[in-house]
C-alpha beads as a LAMMPS data file, in Angstrom:
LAMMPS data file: protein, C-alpha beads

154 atoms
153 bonds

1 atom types
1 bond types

-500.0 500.0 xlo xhi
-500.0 500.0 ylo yhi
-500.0 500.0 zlo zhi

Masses

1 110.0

Atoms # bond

1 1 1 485.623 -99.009 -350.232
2 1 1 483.711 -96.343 -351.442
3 1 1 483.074 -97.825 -354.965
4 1 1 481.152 -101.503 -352.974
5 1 1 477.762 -101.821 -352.028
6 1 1 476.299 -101.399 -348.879
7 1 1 474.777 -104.335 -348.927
8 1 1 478.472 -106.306 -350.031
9 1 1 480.225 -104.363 -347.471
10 1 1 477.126 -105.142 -344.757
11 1 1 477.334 -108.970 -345.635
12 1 1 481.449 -108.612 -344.533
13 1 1 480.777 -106.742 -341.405
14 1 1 478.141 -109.474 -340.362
15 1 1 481.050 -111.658 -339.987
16 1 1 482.368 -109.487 -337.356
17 1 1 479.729 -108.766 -335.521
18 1 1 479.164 -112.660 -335.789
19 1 1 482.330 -113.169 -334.318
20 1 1 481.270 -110.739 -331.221
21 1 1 478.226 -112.683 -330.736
22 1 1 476.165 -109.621 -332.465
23 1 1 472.888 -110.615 -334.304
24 1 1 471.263 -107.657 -336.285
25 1 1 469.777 -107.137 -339.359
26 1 1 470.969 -106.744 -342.518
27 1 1 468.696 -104.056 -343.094
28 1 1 470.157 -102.568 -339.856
29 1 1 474.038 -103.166 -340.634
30 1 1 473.170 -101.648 -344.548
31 1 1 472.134 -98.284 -342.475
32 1 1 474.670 -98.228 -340.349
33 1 1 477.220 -98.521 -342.899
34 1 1 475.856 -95.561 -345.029
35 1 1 476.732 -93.648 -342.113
36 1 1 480.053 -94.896 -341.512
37 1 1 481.665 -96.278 -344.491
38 1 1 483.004 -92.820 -345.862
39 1 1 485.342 -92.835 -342.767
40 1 1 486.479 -96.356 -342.900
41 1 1 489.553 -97.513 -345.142
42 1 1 488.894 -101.546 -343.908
43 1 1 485.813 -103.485 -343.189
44 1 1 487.521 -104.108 -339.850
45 1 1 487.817 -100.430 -338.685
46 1 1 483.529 -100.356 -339.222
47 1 1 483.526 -101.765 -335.385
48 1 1 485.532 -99.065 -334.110
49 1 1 483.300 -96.534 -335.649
50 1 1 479.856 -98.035 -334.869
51 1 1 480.348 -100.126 -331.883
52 1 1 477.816 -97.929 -330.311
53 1 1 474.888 -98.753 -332.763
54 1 1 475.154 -102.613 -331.416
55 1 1 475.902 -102.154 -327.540
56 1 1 475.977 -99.498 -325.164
57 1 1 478.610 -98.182 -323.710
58 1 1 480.025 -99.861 -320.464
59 1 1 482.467 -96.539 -319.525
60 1 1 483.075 -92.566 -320.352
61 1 1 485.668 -91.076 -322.203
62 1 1 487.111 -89.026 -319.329
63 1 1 488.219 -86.254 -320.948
64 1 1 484.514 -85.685 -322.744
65 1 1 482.619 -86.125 -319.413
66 1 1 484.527 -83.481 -317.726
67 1 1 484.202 -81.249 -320.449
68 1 1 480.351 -81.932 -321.611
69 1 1 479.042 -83.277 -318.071
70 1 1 478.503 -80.072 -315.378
71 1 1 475.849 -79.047 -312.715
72 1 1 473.076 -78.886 -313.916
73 1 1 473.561 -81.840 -316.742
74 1 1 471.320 -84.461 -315.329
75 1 1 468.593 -82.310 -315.075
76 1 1 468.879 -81.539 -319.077
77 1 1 469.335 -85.385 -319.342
78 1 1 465.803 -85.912 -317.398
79 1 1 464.315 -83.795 -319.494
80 1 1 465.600 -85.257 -322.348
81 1 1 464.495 -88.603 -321.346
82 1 1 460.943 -87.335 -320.862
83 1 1 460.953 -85.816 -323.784
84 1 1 461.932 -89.146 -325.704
85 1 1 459.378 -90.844 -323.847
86 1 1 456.859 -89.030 -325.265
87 1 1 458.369 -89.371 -329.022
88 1 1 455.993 -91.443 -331.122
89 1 1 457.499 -91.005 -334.413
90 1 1 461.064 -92.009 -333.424
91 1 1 462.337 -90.585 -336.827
92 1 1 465.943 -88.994 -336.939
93 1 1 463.873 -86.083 -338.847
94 1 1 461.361 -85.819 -335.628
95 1 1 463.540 -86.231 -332.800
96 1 1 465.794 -83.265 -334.459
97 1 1 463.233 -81.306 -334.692
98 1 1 461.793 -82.029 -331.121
99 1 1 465.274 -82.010 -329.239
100 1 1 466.471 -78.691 -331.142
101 1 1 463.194 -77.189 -330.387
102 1 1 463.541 -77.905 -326.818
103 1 1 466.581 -76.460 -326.297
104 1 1 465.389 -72.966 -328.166
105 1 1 462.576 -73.002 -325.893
106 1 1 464.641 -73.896 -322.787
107 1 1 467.081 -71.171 -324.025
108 1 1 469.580 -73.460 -323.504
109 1 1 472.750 -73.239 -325.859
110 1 1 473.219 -76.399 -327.495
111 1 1 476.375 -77.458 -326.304
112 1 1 474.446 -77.832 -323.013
113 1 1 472.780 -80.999 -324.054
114 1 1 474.209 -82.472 -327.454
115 1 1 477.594 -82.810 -326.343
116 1 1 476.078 -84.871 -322.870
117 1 1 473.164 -86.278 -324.965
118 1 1 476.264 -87.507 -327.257
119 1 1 478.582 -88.699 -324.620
120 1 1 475.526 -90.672 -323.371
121 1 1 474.201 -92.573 -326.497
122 1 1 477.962 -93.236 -327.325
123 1 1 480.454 -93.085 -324.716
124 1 1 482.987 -90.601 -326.167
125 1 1 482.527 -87.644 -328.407
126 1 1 482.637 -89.151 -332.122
127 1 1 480.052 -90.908 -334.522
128 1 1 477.482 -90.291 -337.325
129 1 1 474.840 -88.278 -336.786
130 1 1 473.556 -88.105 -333.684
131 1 1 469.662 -88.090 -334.034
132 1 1 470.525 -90.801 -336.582
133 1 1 472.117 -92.920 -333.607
134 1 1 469.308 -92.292 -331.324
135 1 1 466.140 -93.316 -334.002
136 1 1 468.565 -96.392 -334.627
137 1 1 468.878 -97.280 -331.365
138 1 1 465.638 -97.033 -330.728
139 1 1 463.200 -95.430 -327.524
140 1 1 463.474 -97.704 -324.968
141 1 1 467.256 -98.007 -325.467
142 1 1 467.968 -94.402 -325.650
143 1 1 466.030 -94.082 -322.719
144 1 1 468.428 -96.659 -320.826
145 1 1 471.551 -95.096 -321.632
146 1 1 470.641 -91.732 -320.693
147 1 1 469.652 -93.645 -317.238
148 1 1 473.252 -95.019 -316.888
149 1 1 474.604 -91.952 -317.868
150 1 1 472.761 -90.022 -315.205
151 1 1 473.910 -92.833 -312.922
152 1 1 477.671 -93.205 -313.702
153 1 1 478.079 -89.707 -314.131
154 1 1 476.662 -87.706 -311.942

Bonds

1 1 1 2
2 1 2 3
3 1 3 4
4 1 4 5
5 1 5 6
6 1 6 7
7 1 7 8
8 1 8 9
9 1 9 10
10 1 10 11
11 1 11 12
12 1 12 13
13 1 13 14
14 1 14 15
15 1 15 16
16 1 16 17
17 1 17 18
18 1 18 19
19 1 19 20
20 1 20 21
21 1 21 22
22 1 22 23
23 1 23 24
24 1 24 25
25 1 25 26
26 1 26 27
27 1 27 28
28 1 28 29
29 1 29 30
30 1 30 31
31 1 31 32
32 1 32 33
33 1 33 34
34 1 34 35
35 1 35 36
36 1 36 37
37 1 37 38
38 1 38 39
39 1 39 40
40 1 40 41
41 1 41 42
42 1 42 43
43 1 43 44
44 1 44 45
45 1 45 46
46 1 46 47
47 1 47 48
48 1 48 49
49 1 49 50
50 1 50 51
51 1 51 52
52 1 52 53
53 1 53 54
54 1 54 55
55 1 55 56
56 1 56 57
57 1 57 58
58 1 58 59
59 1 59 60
60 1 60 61
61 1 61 62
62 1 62 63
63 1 63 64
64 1 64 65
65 1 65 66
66 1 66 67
67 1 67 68
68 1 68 69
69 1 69 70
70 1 70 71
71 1 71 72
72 1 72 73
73 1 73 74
74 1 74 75
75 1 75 76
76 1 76 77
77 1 77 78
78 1 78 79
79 1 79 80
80 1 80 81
81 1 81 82
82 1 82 83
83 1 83 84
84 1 84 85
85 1 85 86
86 1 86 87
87 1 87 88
88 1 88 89
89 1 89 90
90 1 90 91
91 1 91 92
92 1 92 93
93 1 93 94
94 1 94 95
95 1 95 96
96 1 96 97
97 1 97 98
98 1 98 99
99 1 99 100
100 1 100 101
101 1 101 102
102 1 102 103
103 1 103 104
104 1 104 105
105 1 105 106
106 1 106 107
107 1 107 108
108 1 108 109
109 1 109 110
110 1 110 111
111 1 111 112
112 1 112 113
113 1 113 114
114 1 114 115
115 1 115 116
116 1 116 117
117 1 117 118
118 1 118 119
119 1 119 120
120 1 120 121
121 1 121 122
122 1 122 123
123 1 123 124
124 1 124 125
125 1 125 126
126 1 126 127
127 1 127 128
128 1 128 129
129 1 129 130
130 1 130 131
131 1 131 132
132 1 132 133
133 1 133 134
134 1 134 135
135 1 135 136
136 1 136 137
137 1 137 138
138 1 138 139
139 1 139 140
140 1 140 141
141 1 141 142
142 1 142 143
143 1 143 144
144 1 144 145
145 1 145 146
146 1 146 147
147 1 147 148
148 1 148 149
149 1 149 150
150 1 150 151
151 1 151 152
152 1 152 153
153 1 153 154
């Protein structure tokens, strides 16, 4: 696995995401698999470790929303959300930066809002890179799931 190309191994999880009546890229699916492919021993376990990247989650691990999700959470989320609202460069580089220099500011520790900010863009505590996830998503659908996330869960 680790010896193929992205773009050979992309071309074989198109198929699959064919098959779940996905359309992306293959620009897209080539940058999603550099960030999973390492952790995958099949092309068919890529859709249990990047689901997330194609469509939002529809539920909450239970177990991670108890533990990440307190008082006080959707606040952090809100703030979050304004604070990705006014991202222009939606870089993973700038949104690190901006996020992680929020939470200094806020004196916040960061357990506080990556572990919710997480749970949010991916329904469960796992995944690449997180401020990868969130550039690749994009604004306006970051924005949405931190919405249903302040909806479901609070």
């Amino acid at each position: 696995m680790q010896t193929r190309s992205d773009f050979e191994l992309a071309s074989q999880y198109q198929l699959i995401l064919k098959e779940k009546g996905i359309e992306a890229s293959s620009h897209y699916v080539e940058e999603v698999i550099k960030t999973i492919k390492e952790r995958a021993t099949f092309v068919n376990d890529f859709w249990e470790l990047s689901s997330f990247y194609f469509v939002k989650p529809t539920t909450f691990d239970e177990k991670a929303a108890k533990k990440a999700w307190k008082e006080g959470t959707s606040e952090i989320m809100e703030n979050i959300k304004v604070l990705l609202e006014g991202t222009e460069d939606f870089s993973q580089e700038t949104l690190q930066e901006n996020i992680k220099k929020w939470i200094t500011d806020q004196e916040i520790g960061f357990g506080k809002v990556m572990q919710p900010l997480r749970l949010t863009m991916v329904g469960e505590m796992k995944g690449p890179d997180l401020f990868h996830i969130i550039s690749s998503i994009g604004k306006k659908e970051a924005i949405k799931r931190i919405d249903f996330a302040i909806e479901t869960l609070s």
